[in-house]
C-alpha positions as CSV (number, residue, x, y, z in Angstrom):
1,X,59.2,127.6,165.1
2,X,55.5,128.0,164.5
3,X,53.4,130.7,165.2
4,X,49.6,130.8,166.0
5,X,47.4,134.1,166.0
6,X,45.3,134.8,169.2
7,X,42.0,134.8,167.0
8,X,43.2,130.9,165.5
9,X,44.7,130.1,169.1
10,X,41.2,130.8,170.7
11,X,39.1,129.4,167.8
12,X,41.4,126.4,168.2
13,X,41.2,126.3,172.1
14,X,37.0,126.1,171.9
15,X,37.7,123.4,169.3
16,X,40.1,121.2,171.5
17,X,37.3,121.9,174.5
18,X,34.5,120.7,172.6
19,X,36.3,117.1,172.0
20,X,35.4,114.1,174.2
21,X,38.6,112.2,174.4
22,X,41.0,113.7,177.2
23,X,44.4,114.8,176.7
24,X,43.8,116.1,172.9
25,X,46.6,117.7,171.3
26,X,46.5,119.9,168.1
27,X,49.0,117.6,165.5
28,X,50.6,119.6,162.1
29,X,52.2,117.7,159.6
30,X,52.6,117.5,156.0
31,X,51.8,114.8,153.3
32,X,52.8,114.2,149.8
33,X,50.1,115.1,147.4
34,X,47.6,118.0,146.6
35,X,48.2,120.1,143.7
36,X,51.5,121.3,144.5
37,X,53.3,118.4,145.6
38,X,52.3,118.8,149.1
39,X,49.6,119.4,151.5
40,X,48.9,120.5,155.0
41,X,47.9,118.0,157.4
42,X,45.8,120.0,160.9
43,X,43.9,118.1,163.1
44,X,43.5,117.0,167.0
45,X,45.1,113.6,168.5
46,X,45.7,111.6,171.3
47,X,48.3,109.0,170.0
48,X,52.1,110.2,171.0
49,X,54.6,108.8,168.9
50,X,58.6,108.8,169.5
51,X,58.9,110.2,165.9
52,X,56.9,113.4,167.1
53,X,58.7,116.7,168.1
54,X,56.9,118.3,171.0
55,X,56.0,122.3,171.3
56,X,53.8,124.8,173.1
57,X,52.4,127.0,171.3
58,X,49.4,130.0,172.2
59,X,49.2,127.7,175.3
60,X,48.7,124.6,173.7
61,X,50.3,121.5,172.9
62,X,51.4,121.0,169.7
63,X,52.7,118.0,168.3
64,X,54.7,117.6,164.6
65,X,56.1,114.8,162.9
66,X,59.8,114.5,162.5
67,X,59.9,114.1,159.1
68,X,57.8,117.4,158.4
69,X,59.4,119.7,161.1
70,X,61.7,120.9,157.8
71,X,58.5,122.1,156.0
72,X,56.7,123.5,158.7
73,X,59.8,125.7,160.2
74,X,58.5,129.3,160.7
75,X,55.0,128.2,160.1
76,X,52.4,131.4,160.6
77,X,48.8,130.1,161.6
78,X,45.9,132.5,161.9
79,X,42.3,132.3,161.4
80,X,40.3,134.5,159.0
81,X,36.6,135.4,159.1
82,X,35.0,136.2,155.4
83,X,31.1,136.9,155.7
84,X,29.1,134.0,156.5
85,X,32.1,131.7,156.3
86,X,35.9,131.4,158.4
87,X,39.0,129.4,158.0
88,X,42.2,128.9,159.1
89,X,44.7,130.1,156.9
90,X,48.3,129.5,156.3
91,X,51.4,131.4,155.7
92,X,54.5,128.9,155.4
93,X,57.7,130.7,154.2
94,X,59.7,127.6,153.1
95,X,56.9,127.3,150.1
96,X,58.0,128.6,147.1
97,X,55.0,127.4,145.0
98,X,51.5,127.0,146.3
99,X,48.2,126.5,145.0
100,X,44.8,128.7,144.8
101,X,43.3,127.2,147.6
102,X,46.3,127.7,149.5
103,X,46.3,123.8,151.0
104,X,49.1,122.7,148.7
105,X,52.7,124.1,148.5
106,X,56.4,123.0,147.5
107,X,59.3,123.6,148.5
108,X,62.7,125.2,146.2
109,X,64.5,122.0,147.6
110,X,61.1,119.6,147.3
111,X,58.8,119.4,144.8
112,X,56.4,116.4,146.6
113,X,54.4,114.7,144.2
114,X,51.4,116.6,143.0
115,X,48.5,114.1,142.9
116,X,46.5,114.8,139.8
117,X,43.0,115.9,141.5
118,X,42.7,119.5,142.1
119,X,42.5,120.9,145.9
């Protein structure tokens, strides 16, 4: 379902060691909003919910809400250096629309709801 790069896996991996709560999990999701209609949601947790769908992934645990499993099917994570500054970037092939900064997206069955401030 999602995929992870070795070069974002390992980034991520020295990110998730670095954290002082035990038991952190990289969580995906997606929320209404950004430019497009909707943006990506990346970041580490603790809190396990029964609405979460479970995964491993590069090695690590990844954990997605139900209700954004449909937008995040396929999902291609990787993690780019550019001079003196890096990111993780994004490749999602249910977007049919996405934005410059490449944070936002929609969907040819969703549009979201595009908040007016840009990314």
């Amino acid at each position: 379902m999602i995929t992870i790069s070795d070069t974002a896996a390992a980034r991520l991996k020295d990110m998730l060691a670095e954290q002082e709560t035990p038991n952190m999990f990289l969580r995906l999701g997606v929320t209404a909003g950004g430019c497009s209609g909707f943006s990506y949601a990346m970041g580490f947790d603790d809190d396990e919910t029964e609405d979460d769908v479970y995964m491993n992934v590069a090695d690590m645990k990844i954990v997605v809400d139900k209700d954004s499993v449909k937008y995040l099917n396929g999902l291609e994570i990787d993690f780019e250096e550019s001079g003196m500054t890096g990111g993780f970037t994004i490749h999602n092939p249910n977007a049919t629309v996405t934005c410059g900064c490449g944070s936002s997206f929609r969907t040819k069955e969703d549009a979201g709801k595009p908040s007016a401030e840009p990314c």
